[in-house]
C-alpha positions, 0 to 999 in steps of 0.5 A: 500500500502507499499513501502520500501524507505531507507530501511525503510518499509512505510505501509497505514495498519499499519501507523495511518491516520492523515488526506486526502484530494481530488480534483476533481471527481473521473472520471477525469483524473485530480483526486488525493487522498492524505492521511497523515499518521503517522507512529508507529516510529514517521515517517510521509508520504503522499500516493496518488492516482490519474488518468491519468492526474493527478501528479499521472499519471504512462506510460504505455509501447506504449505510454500513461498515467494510473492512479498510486500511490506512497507513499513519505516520508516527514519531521515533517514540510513537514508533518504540511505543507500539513496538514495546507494547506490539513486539518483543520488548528484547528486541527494541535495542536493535532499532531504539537504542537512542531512546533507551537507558539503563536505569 
């Protein structure tokens, strides 16, 4: 998927996956996907994806709900947030060392 948001071009081809995340299973409507990605620039963003009930969710002309996609911008800590709080917190070194510190 890709999406310009401020003039700046966000692409899950292009961008390196950092980490995903799921919930639910996919026939619920409640299911989302998220995946973390990083971008050749140094950008970060999340893309999900889920179903009609899910934050999601697009309406449909008439009235109702269909499963949709976006694509969201985040800053280097919004970024350590949902990885810390999506992923293995083990890993967040590899990507936010500078946002770390023993204590």
């Amino acid at each position: 998927m890709q999406k310009i948001i401020d003039g700046k071009r966000y692409d899950t081809e292009k961008a390196k996956l950092i980490a995903e995340d799921s919930w639910s299973y996919r026939s619920d409507f409640n299911h989302y996907e998220e995946s973390l990605y990083l971008t050749t620039k140094g950008r970060w963003f999340l893309h999900g994806q889920g179903g009609p009930a899910s934050k999601y969710a697009e309406s449909v002309p008439g009235g109702g709900w269909t499963g949709g996609q976006a694509i969201r911008p985040l800053t280097e800590q919004e970024a350590f947030e949902w990885f810390c709080h999506h992923a293995d917190p083990e890993d967040a070194a590899e990507h936010f060392s500078d946002l770390i510190e023993d204590a």
